[in-house]
GUDO-725273 format. One record per residue (C-alpha): residue number from 1; y, z, x; residue in three letters; chain. Coordinates in nm, 3 decimals. Layout:
NODE     k         Y         Z         X     r   c
NODE   NUM         Y         Z         X   Ala   A
...
end
This chain:
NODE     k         Y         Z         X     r   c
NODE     1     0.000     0.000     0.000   Unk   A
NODE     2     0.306    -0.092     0.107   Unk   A
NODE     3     0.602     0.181     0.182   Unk   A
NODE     4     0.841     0.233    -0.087   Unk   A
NODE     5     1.229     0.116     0.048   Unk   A
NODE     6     1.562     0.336    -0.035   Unk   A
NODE     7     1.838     0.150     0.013   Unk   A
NODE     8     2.181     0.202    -0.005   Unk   A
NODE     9     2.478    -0.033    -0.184   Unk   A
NODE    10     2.822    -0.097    -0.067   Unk   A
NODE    11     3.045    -0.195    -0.270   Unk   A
NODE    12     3.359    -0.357    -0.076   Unk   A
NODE    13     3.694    -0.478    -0.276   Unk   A
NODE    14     3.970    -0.570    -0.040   Unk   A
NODE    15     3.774    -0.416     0.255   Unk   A
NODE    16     3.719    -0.079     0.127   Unk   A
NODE    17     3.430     0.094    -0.065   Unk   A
NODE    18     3.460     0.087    -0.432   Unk   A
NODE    19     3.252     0.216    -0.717   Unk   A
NODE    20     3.285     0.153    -1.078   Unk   A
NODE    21     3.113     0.266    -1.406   Unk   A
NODE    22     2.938    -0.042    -1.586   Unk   A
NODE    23     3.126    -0.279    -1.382   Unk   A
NODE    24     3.488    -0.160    -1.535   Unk   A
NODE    25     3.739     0.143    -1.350   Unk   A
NODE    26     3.664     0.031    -1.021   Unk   A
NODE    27     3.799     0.282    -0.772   Unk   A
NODE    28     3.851     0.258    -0.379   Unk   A
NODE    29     3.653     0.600    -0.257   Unk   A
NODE    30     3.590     0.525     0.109   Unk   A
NODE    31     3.543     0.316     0.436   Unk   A
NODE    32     3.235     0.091     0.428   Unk   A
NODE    33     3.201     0.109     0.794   Unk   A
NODE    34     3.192     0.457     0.809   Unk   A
NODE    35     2.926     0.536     0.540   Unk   A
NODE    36     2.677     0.208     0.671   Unk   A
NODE    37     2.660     0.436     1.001   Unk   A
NODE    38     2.649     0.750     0.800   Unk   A
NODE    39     2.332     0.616     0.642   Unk   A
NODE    40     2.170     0.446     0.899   Unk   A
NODE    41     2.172     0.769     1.108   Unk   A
NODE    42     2.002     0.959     0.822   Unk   A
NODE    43     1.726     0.749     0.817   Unk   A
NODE    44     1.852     0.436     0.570   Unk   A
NODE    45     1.557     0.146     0.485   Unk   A
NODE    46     1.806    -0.089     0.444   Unk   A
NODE    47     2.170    -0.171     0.315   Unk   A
NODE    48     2.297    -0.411     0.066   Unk   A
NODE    49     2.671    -0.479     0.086   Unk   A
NODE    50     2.872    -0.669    -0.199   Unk   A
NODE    51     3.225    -0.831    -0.169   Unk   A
NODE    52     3.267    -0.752    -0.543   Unk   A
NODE    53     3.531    -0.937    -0.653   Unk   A
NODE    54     3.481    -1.271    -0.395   Unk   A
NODE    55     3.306    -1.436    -0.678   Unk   A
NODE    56     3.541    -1.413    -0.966   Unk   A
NODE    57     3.829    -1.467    -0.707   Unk   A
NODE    58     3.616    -1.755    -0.604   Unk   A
NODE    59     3.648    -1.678    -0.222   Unk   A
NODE    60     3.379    -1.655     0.053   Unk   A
NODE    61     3.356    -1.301     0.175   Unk   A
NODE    62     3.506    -1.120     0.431   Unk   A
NODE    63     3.305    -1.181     0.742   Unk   A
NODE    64     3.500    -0.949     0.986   Unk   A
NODE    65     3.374    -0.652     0.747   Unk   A
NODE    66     3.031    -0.760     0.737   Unk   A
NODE    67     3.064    -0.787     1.119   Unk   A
NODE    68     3.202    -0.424     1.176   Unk   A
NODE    69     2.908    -0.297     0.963   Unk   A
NODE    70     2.654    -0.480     1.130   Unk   A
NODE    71     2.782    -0.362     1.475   Unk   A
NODE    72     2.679    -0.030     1.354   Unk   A
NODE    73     2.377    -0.044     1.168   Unk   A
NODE    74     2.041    -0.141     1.348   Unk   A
NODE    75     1.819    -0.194     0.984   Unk   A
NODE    76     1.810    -0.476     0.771   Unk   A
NODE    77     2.120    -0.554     0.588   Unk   A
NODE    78     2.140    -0.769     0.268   Unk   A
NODE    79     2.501    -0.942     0.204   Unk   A
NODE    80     2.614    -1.066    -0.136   Unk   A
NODE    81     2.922    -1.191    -0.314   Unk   A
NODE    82     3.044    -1.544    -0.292   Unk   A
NODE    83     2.772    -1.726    -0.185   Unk   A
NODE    84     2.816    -2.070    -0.279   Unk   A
NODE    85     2.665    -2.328    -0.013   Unk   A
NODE    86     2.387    -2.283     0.251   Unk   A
NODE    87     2.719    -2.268     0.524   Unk   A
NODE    88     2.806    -1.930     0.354   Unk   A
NODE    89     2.452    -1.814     0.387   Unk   A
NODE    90     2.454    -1.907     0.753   Unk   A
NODE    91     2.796    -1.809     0.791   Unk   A
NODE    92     2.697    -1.439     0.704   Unk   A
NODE    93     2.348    -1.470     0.942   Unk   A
NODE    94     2.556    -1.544     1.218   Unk   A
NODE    95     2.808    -1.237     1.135   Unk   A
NODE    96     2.502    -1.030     1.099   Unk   A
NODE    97     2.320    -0.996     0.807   Unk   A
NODE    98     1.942    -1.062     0.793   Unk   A
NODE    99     1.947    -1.108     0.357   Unk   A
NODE   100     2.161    -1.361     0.181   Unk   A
NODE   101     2.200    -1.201    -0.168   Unk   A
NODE   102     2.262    -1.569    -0.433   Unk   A
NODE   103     2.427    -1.446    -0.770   Unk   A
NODE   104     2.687    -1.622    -0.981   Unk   A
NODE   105     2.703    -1.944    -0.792   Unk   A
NODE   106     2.312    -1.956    -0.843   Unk   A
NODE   107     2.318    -1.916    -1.208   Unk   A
NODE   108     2.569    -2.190    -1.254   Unk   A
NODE   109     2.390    -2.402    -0.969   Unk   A
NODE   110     2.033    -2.283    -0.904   Unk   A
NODE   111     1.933    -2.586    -0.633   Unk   A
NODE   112     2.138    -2.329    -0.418   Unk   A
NODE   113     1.842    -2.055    -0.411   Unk   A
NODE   114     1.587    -2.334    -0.303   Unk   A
NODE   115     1.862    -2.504    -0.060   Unk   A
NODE   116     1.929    -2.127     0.100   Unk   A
NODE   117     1.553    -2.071     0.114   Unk   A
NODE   118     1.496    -2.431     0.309   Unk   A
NODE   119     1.746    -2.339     0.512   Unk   A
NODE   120     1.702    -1.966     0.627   Unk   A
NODE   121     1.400    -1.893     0.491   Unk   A
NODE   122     1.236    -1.765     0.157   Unk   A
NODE   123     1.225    -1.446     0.296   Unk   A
NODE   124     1.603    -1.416     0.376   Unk   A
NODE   125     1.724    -1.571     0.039   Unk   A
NODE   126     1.755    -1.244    -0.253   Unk   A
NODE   127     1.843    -1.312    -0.627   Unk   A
NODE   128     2.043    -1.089    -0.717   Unk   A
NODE   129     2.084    -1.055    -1.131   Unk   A
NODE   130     2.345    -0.845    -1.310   Unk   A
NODE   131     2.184    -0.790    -1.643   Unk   A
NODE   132     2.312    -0.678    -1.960   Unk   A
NODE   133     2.105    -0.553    -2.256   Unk   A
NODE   134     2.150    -0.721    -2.603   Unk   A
NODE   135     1.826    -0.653    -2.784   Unk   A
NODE   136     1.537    -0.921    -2.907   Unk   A
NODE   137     1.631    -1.223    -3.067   Unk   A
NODE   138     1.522    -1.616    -3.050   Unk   A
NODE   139     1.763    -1.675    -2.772   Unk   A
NODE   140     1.692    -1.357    -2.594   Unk   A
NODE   141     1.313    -1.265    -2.612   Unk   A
NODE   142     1.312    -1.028    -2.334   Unk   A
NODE   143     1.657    -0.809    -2.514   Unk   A
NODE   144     1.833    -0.874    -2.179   Unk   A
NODE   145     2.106    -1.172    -2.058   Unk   A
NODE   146     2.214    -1.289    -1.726   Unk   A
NODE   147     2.597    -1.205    -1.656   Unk   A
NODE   148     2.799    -1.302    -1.365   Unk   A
NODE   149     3.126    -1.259    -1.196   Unk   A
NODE   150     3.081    -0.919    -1.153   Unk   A
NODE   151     3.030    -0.858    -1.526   Unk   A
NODE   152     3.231    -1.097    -1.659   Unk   A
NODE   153     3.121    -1.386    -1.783   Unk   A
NODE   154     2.793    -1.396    -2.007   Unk   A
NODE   155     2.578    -1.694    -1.984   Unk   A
NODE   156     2.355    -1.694    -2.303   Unk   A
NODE   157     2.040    -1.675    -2.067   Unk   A
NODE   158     1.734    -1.467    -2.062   Unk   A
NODE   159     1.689    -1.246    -1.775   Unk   A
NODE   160     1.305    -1.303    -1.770   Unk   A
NODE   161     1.352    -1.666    -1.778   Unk   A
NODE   162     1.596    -1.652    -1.488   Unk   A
NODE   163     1.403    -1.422    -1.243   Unk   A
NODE   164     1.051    -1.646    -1.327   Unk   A
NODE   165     1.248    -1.988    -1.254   Unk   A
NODE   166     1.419    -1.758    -0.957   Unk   A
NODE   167     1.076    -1.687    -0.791   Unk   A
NODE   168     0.943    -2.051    -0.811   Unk   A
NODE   169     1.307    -2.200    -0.629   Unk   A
NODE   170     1.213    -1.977    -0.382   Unk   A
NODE   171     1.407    -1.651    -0.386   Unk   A
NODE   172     1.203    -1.414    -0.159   Unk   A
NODE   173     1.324    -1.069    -0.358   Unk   A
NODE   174     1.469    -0.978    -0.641   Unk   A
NODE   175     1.765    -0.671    -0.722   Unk   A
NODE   176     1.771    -0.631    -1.052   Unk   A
NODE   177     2.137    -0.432    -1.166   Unk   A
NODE   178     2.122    -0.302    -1.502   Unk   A
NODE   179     2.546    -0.322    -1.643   Unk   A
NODE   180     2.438    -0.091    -1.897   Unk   A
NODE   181     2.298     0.196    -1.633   Unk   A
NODE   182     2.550     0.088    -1.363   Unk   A
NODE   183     2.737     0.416    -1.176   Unk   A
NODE   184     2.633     0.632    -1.485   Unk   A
NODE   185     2.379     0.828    -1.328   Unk   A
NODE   186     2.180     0.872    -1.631   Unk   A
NODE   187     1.858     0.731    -1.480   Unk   A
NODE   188     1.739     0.294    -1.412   Unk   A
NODE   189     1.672     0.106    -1.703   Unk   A
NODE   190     1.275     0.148    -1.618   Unk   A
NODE   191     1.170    -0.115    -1.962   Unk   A
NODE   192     1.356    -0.334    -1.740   Unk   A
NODE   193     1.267    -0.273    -1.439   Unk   A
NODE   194     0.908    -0.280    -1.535   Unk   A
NODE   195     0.912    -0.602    -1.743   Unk   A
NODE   196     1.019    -0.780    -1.451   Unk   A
NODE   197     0.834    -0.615    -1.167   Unk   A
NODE   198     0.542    -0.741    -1.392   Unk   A
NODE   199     0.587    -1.082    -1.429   Unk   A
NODE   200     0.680    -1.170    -1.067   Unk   A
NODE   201     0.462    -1.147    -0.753   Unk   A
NODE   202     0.798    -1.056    -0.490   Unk   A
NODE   203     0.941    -0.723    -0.460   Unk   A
NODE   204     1.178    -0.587    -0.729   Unk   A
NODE   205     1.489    -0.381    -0.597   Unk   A
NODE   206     1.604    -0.171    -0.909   Unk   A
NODE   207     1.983    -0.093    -0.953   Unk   A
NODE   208     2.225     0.079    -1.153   Unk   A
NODE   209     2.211     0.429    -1.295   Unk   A
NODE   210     2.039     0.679    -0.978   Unk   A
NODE   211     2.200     1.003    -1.065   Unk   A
NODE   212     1.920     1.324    -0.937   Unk   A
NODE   213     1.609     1.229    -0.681   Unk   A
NODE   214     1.397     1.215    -1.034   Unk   A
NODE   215     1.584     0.907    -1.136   Unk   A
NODE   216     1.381     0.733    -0.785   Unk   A
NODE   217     1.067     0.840    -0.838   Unk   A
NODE   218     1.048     0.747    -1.203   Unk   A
NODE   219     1.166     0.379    -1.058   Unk   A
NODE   220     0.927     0.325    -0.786   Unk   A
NODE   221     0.617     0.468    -1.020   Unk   A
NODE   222     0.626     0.391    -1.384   Unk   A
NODE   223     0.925     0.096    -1.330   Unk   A
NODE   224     0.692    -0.018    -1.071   Unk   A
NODE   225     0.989    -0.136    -0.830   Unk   A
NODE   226     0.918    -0.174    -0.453   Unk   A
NODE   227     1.272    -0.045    -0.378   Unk   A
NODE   228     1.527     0.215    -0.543   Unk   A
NODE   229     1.911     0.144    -0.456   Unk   A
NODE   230     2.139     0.406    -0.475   Unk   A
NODE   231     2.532     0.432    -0.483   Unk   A
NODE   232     2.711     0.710    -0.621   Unk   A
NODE   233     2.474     1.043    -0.530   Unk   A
NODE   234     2.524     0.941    -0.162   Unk   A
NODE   235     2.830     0.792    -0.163   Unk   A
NODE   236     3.000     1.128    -0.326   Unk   A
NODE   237     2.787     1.396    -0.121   Unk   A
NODE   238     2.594     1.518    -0.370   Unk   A
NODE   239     2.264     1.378    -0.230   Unk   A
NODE   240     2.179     1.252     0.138   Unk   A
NODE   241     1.958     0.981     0.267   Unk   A
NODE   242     1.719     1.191     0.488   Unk   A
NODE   243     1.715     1.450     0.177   Unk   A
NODE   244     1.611     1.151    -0.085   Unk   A
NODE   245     1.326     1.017     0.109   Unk   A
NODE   246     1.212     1.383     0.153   Unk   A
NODE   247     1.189     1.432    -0.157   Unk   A
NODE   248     1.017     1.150    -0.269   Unk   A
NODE   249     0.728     1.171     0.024   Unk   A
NODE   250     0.645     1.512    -0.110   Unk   A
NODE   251     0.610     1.391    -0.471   Unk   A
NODE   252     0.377     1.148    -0.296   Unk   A
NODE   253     0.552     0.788    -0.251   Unk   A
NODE   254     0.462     0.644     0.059   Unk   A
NODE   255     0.800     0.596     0.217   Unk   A
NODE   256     0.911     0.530     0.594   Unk   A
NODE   257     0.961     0.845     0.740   Unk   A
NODE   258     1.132     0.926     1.092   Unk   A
NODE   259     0.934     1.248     1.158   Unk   A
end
């Protein structure tokens, strides 16, 4: 069995760290730099950074950010947020990220996941899926739709449609962010989680909604996820890295440990 991954998100608007609550009140609440190193000396699996708003401002992210953190992180680290061409996946390889997170420019052109996965490989190339629940109907048989631009902009398709044709372009992982769980910390939308963890054969990374070290270990058992991100309980010092993954080792998830 493979090891269970916690990994931690940072959220970057205009350079600095940002957090929201399902998408909306976004406040600046940090440095990213700072925090990646933070994490990475606790014992991080790996770190996801998003330029949040470099989609719906319909920019290319800010490489000299994604270079300072990857100057000071030495684990694999997953960048997302404008991605548009296969020269803005290579453009962020080269500043140092090993994952190219697709998103919005995917869902209005998805050739891009299968161009990004020719090019870097399937292994590099994450879907990333912000997902919004709107219950069962004949356009929507799973009850969830695909959003983008950060939240935005709904586009009348069905998240389990999306992550199936997602998997056979070639997309090597999946994140799945629920909007409605999103910086709550009421717990992961584990139906959704689950659903989708079920019907693919490449490892699910479930977001939105870790609030207490029981919110992790009910994703990476009954949602079935190979990977729990988390946001808020590290980024405000309620919960740390090293503490997370001890806690979940002695509830008996195999997870990377440094001791």
């Amino acid at each position: 069995m493979l090891s269970k991954r916690l990994i931690a998100c940072l959220d970057v608007r205009d350079g600095k760290l940002a957090k929201s609550v399902r998408f909306v009140d976004t406040k600046d609440i940090g440095d990213p730099v700072e925090k990646a190193r933070e994490y990475y000396l606790d014992g991080l699996d790996e770190l996801v950074f998003y330029d949040i708003t470099a989609s719906s401002d319909r920019r290319s992210i800010i490489l000299e950010v994604v270079e300072a953190v990857a100057e000071q992180v030495f684990i694999p680290l997953s960048v997302g947020g404008g991605v548009r061409s296969v020269q803005d996946a290579t453009d962020l390889r080269l500043a140092g990220a090993e994952k190219i997170n697709v998103n919005s420019a995917a869902v209005r052109r998805p050739a891009l996941i299968a161009e990004c996965a020719e090019a870097i490989g399937d292994q590099n190339v994450v879907l990333s899926m912000d997902i919004r629940r709107v219950g069962e109907s004949a356009g929507f048989p799973s009850g969830y739709e695909i959003v983008i631009d950060g939240g935005r902009r709904p586009m009348g398709i069905d998240a389990l449609e999306w992550t199936r044709k997602g998997e056979r372009l070639g997309a090597g992982e999946l994140v799945v962010n629920s909007i409605d769980a999103d910086g709550t910390r009421d717990g992961y939308e584990l139906r959704l989680t689950r659903m989708i963890s079920d019907a693919v054969r490449i490892p699910v990374i479930a977001s939105g909604g870790a609030g207490v070290p029981e919110h992790l270990y009910d994703v990476l058992t009954d949602g079935r996820a190979d990977g729990a991100l988390v946001a808020s309980m590290v980024h405000y010092g309620d919960y740390t890295v090293s503490g997370l993954k001890r806690d979940l080792h002695d509830r008996g998830v195999k997870m990377r440990m440094s001791w």
